[in-house]
C-alpha positions, 0 to 999 in steps of 0.5 A, a space after each residue: 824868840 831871840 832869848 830862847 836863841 840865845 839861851 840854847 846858843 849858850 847851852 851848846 856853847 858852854 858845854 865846849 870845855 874850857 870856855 865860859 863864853 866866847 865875845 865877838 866884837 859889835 858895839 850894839 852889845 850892851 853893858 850891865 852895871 852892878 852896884 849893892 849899897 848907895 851910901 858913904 863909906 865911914 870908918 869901921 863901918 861894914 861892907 865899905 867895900 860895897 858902897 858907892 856914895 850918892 854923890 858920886 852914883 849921881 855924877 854916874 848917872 849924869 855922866 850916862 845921861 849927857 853922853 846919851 846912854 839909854 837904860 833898858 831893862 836886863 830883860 829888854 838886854 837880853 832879848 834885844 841884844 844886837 839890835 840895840 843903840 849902841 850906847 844901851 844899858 842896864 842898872 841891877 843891884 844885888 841884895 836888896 839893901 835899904 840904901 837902894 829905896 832911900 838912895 839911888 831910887 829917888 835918882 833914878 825915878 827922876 830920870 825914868 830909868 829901869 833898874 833891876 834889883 836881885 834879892 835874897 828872900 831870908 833877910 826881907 822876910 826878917 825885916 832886917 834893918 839892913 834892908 828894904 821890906 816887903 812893901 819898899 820892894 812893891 813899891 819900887 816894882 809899882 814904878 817900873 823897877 824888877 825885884 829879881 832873884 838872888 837865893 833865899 839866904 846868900 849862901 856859897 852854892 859851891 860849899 857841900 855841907 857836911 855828910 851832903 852827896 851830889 843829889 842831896 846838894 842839887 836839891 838844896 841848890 834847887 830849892 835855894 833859888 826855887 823858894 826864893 823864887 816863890 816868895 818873890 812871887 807872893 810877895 810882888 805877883 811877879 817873879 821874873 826868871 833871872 837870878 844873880 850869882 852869890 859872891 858871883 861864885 859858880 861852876 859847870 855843875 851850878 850852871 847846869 842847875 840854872 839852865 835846867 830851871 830856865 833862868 838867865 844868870 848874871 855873875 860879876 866878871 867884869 865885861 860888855 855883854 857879846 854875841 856869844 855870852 853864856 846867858 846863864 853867867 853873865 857879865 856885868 860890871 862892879 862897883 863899889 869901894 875903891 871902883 867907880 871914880 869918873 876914869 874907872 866907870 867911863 873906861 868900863 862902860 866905853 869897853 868894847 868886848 876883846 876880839 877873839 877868833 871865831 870857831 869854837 876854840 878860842 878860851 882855854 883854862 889850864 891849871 899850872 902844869 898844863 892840865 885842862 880845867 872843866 871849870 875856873 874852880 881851882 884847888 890850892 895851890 895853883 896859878 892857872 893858865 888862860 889862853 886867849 886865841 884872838 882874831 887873826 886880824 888883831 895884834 896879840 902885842 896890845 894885851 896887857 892882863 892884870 891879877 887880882 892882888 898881883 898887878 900885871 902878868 907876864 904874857 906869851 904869845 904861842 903861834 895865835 894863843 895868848 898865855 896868861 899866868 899868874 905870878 903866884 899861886 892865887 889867894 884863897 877865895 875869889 880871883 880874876 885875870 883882867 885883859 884890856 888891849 887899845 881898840 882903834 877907837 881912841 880912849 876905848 878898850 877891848 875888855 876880857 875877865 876871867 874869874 877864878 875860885 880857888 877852894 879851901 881845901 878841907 882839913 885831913 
């Protein structure tokens, strides 16, 4: 079974250090959409920065529709992927939010499209008015929708409480996804073993997590699924706030994976001194370094990488590696290192996202 393939493929390929995953350029790869909240931004309203107007999903979905994008089930993404038309996709929201029902169903049920929707069980079974209730989720999955899993209270997994060791956070990690995971299924009388990240946070011991309960994860690094994407941490794209204009999304969904080199050895993270990092979860302060290798075909001159909150970064080329770093130290919180280059294709981009956390250090 090709998802089997490709969950023991990622397995063994994240157990490499320093690379979360690894894109081989094939443009039958496809790319996943991801969007919370279908509604007007207003002034002082709450999570501006997660809403997308109806107007403008609208013109998205026309725009997907009158190039001939197919949407597929994330399910159908990962099982098929490489066999795929080239212009596949799928639609996900994480959440749950009330806007999904009244907003982008009506859009997307008009067209037939698939569409996965990741929720955290606590505020659905509140009946907060934020969000869809129980019997909206049924029926959005009665018309082909997937209600999937997204923890039971939003929380940063990455965060021990007080007093919490190792096995005591592994247990409320575990049974964050694993609730969750049972009042999907009272609720809808299925419960599909995909989980998007909170926050997208995750590290190497959260990922293990995941593989152990089988799950196929979804994060929010930006970029085309590839051969060799960590089926527990996928890519996907955000939008949302100040993203997703007609330039933004035609440029995103239209991007091809960036070229590196095969072998095992092609991303490396390093913290600013140089020192290898098991995982992209930083102590402050830090700007740490990516090292791309790419194909030895493809010119590492046509890189160009971006830092959250600091515009473009200074690149070197070292024998076939290119280095990026951060000005800066990075902010608190979450961050990403955004490498695009020209494909040979006009108007198209190799894309690459590297996503960063750098912790709050805990008061002395």
């Amino acid at each position: 079974m090709i998802l089997a393939a490709l969950l023991v493929a990622g397995a063994l390929w994240f157990s490499l250090r320093y690379a979360w995953w690894r894109p081989v350029v094939d443009r039958r790869f496809p790319r996943i959409l991801m969007y919370h909240m279908i509604a007007d931004a207003r002034p002082g309203a709450r999570f501006n920065g997660l809403r997308v107007a109806p107007q403008m999903f609208e013109r998205q979905l026309r725009w997907l529709s009158e190039q001939g994008w197919k949407s597929f089930t994330v399910s159908d993404l990962v099982q098929q992927a490489g066999t795929l038309p080239a212009k596949a996709f799928a639609i996900t929201f994480d959440d749950g939010y009330r806007s999904i029902y009244e907003a982008a169903w009506p859009l997307l049920k008009r067209r037939g499209w698939p569409f996965t929707v990741f929720v955290n069980s606590a505020p659905h079974d509140r009946g907060s008015p934020l969000f869809m209730s129980w019997d909206q989720l049924r029926e959005l999955s009665e018309g082909g929708a997937t209600i999937a899993n997204h923890t039971v209270s939003h929380p940063h997994l990455l965060e021990r409480l007080p007093g919490q060791d190792e096995a005591a956070w592994r247990r409320w990690v575990m049974s964050e996804i694993t609730d969750a995971q049972a009042r999907i299924r009272q609720e809808i009388g299925a419960a599909p073993k995909l989980f998007a990240w909170p926050f997208g946070e995750f590290d190497a011991a959260l990922v293990d997590v995941l593989g152990e309960l089988g799950f196929t994860g979804f994060g929010q690094q930006s970029g085309p699924l590839a051969v060799f994407s960590d089926p527990r941490v996928l890519p996907r794209f955000p939008f949302g706030g100040p993203y997703g204009d007609r330039e933004d999304f035609v440029a995103k969904v239209e991007t091809l994976p960036m070229p590196l080199a095969a072998g095992g050895d092609s991303i490396r993270l390093l913290t600013a001194s140089g020192q290898p990092l098991e995982d992209a979860v930083l102590a402050p302060p830090d700007r740490p370094i990516l090292m791309l290798r790419l194909a030895a075909d493809f010119d590492p001159t046509r890189v160009e990488c971006f830092v959250s909150g600091q515009g473009s970064a200074a690149l070197r080329i070292e024998d076939e590696w290119v280095r990026v770093q951060a000005e800066r130290p990075l902010s608190i919180g979450r961050a990403r290192y955004n490498c695009t280059a020209p494909s040979a294709e006009a108007g198209r981009f190799h894309w690459f996202s590297q996503s960063w956390i750098v912790r709050q250090e805990p008061p002395q």
